[in-house]
mmCIF file of the N, C-alpha and C atoms, coordinates in Angstrom:
data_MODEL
# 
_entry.id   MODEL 
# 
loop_
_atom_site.group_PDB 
_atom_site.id 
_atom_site.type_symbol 
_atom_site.label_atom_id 
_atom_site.label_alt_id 
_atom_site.label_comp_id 
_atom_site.label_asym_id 
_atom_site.label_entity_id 
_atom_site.label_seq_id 
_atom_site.pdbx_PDB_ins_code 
_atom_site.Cartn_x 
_atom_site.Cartn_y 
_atom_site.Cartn_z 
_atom_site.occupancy 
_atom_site.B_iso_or_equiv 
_atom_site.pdbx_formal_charge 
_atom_site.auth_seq_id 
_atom_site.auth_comp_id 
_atom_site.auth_asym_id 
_atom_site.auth_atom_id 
_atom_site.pdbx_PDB_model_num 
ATOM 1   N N  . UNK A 1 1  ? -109.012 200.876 -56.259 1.00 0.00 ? 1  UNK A N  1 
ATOM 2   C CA . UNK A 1 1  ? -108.184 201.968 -55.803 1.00 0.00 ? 1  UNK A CA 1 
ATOM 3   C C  . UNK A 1 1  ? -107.439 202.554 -57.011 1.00 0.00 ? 1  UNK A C  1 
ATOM 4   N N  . UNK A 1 2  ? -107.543 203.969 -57.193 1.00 0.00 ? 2  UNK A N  1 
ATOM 5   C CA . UNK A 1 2  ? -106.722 204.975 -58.409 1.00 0.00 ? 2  UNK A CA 1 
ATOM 6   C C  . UNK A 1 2  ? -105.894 205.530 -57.810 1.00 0.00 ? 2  UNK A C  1 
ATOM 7   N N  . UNK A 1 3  ? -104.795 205.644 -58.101 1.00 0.00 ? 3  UNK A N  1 
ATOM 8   C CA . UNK A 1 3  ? -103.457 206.632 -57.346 1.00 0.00 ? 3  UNK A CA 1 
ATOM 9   C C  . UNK A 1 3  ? -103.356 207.651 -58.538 1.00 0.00 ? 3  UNK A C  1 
ATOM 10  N N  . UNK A 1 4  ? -102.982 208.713 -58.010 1.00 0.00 ? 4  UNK A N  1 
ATOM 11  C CA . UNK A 1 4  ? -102.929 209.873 -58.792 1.00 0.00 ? 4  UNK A CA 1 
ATOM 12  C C  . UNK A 1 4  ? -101.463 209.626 -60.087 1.00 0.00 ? 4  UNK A C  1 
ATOM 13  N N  . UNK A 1 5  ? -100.715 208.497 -59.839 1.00 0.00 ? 5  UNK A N  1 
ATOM 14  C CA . UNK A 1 5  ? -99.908  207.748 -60.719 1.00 0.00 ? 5  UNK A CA 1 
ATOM 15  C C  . UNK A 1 5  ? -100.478 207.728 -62.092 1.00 0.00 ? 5  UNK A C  1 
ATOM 16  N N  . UNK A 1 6  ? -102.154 207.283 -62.056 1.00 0.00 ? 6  UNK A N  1 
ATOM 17  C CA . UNK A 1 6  ? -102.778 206.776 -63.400 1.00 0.00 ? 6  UNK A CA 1 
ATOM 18  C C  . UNK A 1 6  ? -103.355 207.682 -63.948 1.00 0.00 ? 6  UNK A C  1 
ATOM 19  N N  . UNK A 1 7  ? -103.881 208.863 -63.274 1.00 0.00 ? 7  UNK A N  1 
ATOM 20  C CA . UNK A 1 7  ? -104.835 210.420 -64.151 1.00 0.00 ? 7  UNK A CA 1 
ATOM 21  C C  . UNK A 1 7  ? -103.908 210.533 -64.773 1.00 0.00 ? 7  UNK A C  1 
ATOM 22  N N  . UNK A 1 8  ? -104.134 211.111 -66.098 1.00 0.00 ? 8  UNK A N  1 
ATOM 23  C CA . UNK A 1 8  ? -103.340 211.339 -67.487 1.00 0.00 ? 8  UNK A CA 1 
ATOM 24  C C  . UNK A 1 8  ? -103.787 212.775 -67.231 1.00 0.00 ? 8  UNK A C  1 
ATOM 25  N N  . UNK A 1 9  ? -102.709 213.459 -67.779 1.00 0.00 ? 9  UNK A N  1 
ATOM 26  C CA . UNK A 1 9  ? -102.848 214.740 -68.158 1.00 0.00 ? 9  UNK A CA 1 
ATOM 27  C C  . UNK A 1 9  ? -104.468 215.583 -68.685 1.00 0.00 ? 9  UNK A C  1 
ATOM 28  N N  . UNK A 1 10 ? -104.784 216.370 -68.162 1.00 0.00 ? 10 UNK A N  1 
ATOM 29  C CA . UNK A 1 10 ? -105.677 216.949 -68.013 1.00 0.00 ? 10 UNK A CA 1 
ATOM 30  C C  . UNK A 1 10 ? -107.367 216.720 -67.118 1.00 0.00 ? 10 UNK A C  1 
ATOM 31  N N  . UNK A 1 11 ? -107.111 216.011 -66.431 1.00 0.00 ? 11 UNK A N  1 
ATOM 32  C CA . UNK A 1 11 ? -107.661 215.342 -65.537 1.00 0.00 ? 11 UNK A CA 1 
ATOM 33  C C  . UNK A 1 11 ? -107.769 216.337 -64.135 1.00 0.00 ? 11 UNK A C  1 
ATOM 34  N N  . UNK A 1 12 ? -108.921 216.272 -63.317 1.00 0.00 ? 12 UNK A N  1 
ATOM 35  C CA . UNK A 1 12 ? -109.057 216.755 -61.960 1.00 0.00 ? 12 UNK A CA 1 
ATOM 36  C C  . UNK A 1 12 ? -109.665 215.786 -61.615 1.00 0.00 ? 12 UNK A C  1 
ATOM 37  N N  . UNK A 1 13 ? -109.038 215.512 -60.379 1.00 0.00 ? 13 UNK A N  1 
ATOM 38  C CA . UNK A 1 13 ? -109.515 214.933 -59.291 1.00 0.00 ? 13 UNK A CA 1 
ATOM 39  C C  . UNK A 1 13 ? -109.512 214.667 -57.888 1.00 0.00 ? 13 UNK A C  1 
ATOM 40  N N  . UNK A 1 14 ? -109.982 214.513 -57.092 1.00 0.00 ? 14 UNK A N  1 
ATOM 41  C CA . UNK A 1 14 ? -110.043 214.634 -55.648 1.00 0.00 ? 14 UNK A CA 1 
ATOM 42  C C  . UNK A 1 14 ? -109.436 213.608 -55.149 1.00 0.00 ? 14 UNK A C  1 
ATOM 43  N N  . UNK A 1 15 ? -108.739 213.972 -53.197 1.00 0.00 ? 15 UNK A N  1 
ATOM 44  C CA . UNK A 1 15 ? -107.654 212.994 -53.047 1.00 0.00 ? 15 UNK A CA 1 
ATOM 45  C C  . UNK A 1 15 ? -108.856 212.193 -52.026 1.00 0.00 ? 15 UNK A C  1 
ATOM 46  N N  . UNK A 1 16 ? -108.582 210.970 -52.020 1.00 0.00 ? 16 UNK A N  1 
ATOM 47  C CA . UNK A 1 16 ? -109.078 209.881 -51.156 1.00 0.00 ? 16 UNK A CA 1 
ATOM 48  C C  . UNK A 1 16 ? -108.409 209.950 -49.865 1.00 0.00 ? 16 UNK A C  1 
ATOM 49  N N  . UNK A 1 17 ? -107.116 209.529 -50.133 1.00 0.00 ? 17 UNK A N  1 
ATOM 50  C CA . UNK A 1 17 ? -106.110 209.261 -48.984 1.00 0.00 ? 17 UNK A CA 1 
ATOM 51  C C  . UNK A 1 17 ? -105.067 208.826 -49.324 1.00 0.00 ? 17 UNK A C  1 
ATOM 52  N N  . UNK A 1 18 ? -104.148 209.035 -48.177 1.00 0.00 ? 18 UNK A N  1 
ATOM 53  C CA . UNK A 1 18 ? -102.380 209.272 -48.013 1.00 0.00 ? 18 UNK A CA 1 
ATOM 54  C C  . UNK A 1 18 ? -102.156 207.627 -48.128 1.00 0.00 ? 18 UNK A C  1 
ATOM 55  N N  . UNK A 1 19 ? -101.594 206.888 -48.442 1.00 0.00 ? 19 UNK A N  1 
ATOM 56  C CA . UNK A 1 19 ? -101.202 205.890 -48.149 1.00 0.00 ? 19 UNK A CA 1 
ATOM 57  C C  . UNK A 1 19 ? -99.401  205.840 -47.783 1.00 0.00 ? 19 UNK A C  1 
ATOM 58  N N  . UNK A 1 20 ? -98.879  205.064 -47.140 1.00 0.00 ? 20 UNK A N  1 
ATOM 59  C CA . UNK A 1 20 ? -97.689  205.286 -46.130 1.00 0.00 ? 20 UNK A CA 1 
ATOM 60  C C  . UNK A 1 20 ? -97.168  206.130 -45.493 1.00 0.00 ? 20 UNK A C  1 
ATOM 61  N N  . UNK A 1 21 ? -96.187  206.332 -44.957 1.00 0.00 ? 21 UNK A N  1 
ATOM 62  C CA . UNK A 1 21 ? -95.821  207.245 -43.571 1.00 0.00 ? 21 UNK A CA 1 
ATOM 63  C C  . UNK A 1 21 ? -94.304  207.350 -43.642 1.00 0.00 ? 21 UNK A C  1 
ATOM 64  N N  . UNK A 1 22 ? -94.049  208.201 -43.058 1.00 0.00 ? 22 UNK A N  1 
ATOM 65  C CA . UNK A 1 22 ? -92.821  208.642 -42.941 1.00 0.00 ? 22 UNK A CA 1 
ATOM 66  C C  . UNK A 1 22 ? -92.708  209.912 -43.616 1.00 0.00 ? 22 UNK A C  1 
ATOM 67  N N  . UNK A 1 23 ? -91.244  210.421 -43.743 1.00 0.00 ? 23 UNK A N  1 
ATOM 68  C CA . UNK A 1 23 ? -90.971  211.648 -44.262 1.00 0.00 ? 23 UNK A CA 1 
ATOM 69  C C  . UNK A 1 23 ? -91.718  212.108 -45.877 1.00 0.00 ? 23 UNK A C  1 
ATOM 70  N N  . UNK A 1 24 ? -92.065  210.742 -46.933 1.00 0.00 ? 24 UNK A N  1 
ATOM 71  C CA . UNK A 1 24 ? -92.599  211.555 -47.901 1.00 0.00 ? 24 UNK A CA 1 
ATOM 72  C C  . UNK A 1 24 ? -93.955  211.514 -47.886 1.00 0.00 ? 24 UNK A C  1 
ATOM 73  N N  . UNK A 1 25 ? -94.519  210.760 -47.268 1.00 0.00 ? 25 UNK A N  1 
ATOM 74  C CA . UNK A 1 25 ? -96.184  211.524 -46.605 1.00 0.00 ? 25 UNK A CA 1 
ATOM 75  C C  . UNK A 1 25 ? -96.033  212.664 -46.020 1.00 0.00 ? 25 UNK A C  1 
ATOM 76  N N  . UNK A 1 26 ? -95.162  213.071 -45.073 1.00 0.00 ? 26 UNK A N  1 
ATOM 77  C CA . UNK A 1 26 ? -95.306  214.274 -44.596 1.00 0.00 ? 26 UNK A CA 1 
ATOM 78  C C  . UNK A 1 26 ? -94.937  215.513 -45.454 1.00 0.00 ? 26 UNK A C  1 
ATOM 79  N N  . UNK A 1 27 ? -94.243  215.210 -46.266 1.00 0.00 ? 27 UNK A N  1 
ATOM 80  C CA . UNK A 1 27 ? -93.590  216.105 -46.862 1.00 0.00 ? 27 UNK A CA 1 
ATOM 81  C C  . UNK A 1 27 ? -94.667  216.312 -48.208 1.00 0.00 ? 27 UNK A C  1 
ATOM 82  N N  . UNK A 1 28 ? -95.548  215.648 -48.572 1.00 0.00 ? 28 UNK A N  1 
ATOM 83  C CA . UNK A 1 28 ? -97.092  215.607 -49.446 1.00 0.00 ? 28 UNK A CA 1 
ATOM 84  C C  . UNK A 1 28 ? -97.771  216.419 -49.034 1.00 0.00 ? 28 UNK A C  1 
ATOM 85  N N  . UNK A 1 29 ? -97.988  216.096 -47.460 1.00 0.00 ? 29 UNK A N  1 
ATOM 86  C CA . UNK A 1 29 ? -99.312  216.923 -46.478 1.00 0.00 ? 29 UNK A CA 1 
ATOM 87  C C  . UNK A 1 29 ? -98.669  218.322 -46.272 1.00 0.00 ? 29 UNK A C  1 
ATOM 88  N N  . UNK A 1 30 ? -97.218  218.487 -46.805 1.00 0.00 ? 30 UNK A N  1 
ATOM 89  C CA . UNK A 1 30 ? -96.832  220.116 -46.256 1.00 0.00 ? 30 UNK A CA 1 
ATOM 90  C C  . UNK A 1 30 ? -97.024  220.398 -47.291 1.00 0.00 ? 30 UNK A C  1 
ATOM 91  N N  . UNK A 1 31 ? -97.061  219.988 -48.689 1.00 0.00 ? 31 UNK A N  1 
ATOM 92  C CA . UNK A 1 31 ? -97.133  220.699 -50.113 1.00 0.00 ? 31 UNK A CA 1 
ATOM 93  C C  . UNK A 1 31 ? -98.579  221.258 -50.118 1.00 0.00 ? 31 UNK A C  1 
ATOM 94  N N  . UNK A 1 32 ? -99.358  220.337 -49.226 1.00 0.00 ? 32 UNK A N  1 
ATOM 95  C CA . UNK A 1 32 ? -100.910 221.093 -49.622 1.00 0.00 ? 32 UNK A CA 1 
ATOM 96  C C  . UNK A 1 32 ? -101.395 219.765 -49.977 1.00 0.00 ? 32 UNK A C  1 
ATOM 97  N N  . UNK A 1 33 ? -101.622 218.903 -50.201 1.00 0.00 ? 33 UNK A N  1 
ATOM 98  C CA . UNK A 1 33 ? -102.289 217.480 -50.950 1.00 0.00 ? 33 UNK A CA 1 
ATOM 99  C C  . UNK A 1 33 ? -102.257 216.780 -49.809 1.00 0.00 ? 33 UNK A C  1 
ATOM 100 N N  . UNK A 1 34 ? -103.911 217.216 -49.387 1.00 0.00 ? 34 UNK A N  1 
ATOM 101 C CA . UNK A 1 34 ? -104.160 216.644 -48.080 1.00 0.00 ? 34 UNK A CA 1 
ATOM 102 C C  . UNK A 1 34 ? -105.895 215.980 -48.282 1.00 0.00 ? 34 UNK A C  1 
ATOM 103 N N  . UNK A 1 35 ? -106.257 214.943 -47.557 1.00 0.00 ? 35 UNK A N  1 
ATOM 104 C CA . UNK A 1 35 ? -107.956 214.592 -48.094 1.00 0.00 ? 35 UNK A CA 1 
ATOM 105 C C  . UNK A 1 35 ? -108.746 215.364 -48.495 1.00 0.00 ? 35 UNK A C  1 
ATOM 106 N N  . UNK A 1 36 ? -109.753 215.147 -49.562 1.00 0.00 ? 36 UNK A N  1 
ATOM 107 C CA . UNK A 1 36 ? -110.293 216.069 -50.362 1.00 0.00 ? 36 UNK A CA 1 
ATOM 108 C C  . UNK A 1 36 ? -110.254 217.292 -50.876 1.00 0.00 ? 36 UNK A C  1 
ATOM 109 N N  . UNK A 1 37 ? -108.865 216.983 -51.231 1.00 0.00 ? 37 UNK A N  1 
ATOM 110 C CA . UNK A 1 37 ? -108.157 218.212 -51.769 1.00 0.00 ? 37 UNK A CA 1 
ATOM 111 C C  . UNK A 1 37 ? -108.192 217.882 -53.456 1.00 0.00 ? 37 UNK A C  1 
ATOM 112 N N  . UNK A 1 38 ? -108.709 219.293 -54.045 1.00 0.00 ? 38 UNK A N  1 
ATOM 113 C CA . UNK A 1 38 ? -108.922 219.105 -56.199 1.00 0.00 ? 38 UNK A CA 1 
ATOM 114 C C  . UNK A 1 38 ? -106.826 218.923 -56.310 1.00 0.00 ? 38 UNK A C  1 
ATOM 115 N N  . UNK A 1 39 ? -106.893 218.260 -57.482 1.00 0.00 ? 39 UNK A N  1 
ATOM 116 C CA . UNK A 1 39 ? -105.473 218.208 -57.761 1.00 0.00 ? 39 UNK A CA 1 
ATOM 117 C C  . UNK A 1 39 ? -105.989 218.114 -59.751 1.00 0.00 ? 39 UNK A C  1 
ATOM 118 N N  . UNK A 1 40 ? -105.177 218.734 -60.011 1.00 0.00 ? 40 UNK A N  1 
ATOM 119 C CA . UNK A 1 40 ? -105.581 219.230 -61.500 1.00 0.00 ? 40 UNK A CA 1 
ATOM 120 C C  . UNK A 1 40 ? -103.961 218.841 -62.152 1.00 0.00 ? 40 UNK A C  1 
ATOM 121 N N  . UNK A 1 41 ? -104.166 217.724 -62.921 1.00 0.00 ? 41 UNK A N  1 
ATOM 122 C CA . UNK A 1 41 ? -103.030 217.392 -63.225 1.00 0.00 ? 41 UNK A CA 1 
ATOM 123 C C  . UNK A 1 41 ? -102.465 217.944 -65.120 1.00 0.00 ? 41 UNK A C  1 
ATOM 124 N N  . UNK A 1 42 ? -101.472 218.686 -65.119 1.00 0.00 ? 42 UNK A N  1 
ATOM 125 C CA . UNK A 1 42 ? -101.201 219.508 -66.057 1.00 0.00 ? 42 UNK A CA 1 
ATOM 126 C C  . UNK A 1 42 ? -100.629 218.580 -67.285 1.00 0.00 ? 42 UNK A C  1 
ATOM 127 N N  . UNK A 1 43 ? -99.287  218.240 -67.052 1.00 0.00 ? 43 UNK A N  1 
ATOM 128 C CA . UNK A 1 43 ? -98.809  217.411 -67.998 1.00 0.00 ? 43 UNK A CA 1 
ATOM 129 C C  . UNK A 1 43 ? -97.691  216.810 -67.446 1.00 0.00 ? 43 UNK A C  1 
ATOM 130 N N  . UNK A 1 44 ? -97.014  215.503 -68.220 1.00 0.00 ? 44 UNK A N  1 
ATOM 131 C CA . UNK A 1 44 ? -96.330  215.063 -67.522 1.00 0.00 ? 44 UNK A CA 1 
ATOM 132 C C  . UNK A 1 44 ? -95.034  214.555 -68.385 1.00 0.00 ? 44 UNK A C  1 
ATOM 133 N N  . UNK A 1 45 ? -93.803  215.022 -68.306 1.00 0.00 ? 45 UNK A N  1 
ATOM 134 C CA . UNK A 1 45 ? -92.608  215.048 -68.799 1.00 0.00 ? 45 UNK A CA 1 
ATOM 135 C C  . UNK A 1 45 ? -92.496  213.911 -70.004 1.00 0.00 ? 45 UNK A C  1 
ATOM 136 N N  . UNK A 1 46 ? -91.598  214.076 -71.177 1.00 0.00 ? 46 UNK A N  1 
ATOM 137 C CA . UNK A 1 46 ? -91.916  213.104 -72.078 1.00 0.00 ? 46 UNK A CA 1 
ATOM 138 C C  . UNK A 1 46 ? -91.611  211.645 -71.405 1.00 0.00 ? 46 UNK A C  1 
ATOM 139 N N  . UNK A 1 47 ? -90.673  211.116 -70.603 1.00 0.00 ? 47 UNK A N  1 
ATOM 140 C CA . UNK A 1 47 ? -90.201  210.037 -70.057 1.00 0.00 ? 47 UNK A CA 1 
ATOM 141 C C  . UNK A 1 47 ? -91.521  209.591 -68.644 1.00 0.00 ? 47 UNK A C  1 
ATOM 142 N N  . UNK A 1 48 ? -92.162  210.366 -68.703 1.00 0.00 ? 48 UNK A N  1 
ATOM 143 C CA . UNK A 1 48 ? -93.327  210.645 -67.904 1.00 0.00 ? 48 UNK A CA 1 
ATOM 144 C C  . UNK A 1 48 ? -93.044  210.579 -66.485 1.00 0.00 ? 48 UNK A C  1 
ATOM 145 N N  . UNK A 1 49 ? -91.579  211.057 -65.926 1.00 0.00 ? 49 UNK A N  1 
ATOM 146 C CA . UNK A 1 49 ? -91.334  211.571 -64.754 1.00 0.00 ? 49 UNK A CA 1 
ATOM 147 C C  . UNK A 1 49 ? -90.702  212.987 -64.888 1.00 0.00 ? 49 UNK A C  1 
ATOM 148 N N  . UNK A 1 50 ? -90.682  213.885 -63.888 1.00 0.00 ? 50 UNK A N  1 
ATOM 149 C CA . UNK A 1 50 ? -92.027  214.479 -63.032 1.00 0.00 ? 50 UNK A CA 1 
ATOM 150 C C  . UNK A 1 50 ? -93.542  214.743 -64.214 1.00 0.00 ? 50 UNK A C  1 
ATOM 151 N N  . UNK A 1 51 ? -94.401  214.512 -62.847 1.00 0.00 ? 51 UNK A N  1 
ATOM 152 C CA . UNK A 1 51 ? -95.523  215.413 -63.214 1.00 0.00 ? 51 UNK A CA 1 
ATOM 153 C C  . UNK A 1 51 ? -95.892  216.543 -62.716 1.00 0.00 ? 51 UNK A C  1 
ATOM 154 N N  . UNK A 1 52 ? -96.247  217.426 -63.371 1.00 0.00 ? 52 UNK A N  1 
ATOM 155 C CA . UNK A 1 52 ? -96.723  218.769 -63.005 1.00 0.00 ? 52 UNK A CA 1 
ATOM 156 C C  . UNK A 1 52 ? -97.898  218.861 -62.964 1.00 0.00 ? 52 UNK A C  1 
ATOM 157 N N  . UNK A 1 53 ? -98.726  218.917 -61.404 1.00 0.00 ? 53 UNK A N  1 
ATOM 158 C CA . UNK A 1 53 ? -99.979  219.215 -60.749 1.00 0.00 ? 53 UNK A CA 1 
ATOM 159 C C  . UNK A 1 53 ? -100.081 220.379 -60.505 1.00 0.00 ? 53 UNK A C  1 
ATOM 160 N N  . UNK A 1 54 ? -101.447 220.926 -60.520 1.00 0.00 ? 54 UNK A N  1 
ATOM 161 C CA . UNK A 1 54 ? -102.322 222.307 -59.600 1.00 0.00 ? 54 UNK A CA 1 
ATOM 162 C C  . UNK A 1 54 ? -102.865 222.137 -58.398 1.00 0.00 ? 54 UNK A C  1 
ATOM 163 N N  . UNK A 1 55 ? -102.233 222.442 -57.451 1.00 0.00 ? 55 UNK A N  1 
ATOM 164 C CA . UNK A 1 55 ? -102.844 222.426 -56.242 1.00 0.00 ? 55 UNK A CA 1 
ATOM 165 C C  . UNK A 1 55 ? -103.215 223.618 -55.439 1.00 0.00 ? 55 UNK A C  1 
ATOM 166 N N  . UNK A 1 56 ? -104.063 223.878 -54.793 1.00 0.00 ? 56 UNK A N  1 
ATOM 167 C CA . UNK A 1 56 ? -104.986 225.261 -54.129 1.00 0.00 ? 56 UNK A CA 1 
ATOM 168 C C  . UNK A 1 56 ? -103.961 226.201 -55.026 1.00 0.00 ? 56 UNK A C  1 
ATOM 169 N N  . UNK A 1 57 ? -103.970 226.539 -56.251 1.00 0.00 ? 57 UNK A N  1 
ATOM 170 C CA . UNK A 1 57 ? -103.917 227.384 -56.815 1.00 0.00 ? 57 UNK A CA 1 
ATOM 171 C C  . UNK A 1 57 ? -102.341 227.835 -57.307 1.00 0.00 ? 57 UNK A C  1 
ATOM 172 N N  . UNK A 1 58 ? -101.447 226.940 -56.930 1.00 0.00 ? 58 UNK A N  1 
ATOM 173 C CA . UNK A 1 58 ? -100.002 226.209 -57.653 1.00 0.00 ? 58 UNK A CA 1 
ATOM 174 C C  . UNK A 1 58 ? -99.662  225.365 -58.264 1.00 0.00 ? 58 UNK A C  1 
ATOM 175 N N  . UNK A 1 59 ? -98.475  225.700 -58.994 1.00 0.00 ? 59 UNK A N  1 
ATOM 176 C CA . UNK A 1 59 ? -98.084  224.424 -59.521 1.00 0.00 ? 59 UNK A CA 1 
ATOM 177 C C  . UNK A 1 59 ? -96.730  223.504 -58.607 1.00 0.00 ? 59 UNK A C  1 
ATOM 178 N N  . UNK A 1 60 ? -96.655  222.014 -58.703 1.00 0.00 ? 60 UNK A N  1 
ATOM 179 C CA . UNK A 1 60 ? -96.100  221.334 -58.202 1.00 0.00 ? 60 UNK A CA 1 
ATOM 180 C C  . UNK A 1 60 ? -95.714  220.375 -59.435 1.00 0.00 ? 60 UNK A C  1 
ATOM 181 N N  . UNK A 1 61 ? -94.124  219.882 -59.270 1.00 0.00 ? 61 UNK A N  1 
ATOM 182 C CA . UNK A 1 61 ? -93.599  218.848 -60.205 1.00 0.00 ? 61 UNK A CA 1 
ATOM 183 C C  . UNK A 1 61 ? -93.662  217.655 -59.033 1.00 0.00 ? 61 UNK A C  1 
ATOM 184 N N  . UNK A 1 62 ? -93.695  216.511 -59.166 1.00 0.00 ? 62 UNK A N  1 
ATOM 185 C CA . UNK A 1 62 ? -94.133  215.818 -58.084 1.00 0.00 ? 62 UNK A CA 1 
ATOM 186 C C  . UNK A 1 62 ? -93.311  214.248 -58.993 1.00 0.00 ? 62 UNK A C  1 
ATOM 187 N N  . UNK A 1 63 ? -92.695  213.490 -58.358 1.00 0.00 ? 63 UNK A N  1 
ATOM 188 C CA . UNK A 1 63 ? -91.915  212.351 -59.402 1.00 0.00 ? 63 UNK A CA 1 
ATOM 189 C C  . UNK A 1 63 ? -93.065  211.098 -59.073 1.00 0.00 ? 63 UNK A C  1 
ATOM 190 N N  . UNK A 1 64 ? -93.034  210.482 -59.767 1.00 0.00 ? 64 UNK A N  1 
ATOM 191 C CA . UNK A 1 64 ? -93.604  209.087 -60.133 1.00 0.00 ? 64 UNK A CA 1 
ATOM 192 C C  . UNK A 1 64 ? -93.934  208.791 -58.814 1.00 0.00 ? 64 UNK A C  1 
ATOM 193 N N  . UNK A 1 65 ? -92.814  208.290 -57.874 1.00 0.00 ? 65 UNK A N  1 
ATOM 194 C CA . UNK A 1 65 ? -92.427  207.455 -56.673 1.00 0.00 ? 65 UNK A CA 1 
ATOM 195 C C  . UNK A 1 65 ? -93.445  208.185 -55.656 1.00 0.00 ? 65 UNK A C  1 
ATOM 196 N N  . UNK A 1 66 ? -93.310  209.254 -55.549 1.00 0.00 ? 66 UNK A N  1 
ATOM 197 C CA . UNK A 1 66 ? -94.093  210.182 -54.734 1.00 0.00 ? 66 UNK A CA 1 
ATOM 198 C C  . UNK A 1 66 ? -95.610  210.080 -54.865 1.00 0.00 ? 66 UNK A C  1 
ATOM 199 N N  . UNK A 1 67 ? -96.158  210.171 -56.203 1.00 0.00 ? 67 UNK A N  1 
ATOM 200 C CA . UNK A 1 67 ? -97.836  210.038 -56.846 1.00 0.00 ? 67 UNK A CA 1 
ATOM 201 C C  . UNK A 1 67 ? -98.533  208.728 -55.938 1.00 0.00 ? 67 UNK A C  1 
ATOM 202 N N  . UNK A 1 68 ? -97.770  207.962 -56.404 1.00 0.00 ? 68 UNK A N  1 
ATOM 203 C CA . UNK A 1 68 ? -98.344  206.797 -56.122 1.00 0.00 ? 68 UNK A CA 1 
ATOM 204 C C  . UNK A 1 68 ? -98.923  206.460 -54.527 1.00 0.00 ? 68 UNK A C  1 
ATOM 205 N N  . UNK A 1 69 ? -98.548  207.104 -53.481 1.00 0.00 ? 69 UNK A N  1 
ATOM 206 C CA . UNK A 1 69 ? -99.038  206.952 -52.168 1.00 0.00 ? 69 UNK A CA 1 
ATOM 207 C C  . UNK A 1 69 ? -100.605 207.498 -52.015 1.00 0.00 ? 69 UNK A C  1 
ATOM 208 N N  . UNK A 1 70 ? -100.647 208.509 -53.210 1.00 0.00 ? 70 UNK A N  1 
ATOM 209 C CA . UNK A 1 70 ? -101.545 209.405 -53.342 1.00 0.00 ? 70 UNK A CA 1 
ATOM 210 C C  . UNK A 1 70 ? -103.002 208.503 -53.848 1.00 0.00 ? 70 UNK A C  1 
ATOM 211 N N  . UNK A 1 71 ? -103.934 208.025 -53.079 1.00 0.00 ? 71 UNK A N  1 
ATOM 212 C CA . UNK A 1 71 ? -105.319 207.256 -53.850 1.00 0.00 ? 71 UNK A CA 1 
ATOM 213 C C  . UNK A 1 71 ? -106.213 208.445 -53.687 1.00 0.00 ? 71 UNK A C  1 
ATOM 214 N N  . UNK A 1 72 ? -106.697 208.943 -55.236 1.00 0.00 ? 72 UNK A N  1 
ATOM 215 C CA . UNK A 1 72 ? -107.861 209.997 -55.735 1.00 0.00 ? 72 UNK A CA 1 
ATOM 216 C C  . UNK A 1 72 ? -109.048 208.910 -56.419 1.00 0.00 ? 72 UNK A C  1 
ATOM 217 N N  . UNK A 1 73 ? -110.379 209.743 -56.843 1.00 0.00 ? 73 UNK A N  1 
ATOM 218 C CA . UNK A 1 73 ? -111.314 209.086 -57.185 1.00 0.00 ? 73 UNK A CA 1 
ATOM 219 C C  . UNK A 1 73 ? -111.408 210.021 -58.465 1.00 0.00 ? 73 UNK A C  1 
# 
């Protein structure tokens, strides 16, 4: 299993699945980062929280804590 935690900057890749529940899964699936969805990951802050993703054609800063629910291939 890869969580979108470990793609390094400049990387695309597709989402597998949501892992846990509650308000910040839901609040993932309203940003747009929903199963087999491209996520194009831009760069990621020098302390390497937030990261800044491309999603259907935006950008998103997204923190560490949040990535990690996220399993891509």
């Amino acid at each position: 299993m890869r969580t979108l935690k470990e793609v390094k900057p400049g990387e695309t890749v597709r989402v597998v699945k949501l892992h846990g529940a509650g308000p910040v899964r839901k609040r993932i699936m309203d940003m747009g980062i929903t199963r087999d969805t491209e996520i194009f990951v831009r760069k990621a802050a020098p302390l390497g929280d937030p990261v800044e993703v491309q999603v259907r054609g935006y950008e998103l800063s997204l923190r560490k804590a949040d990535i990690d629910i996220i399993e891509v291939q």
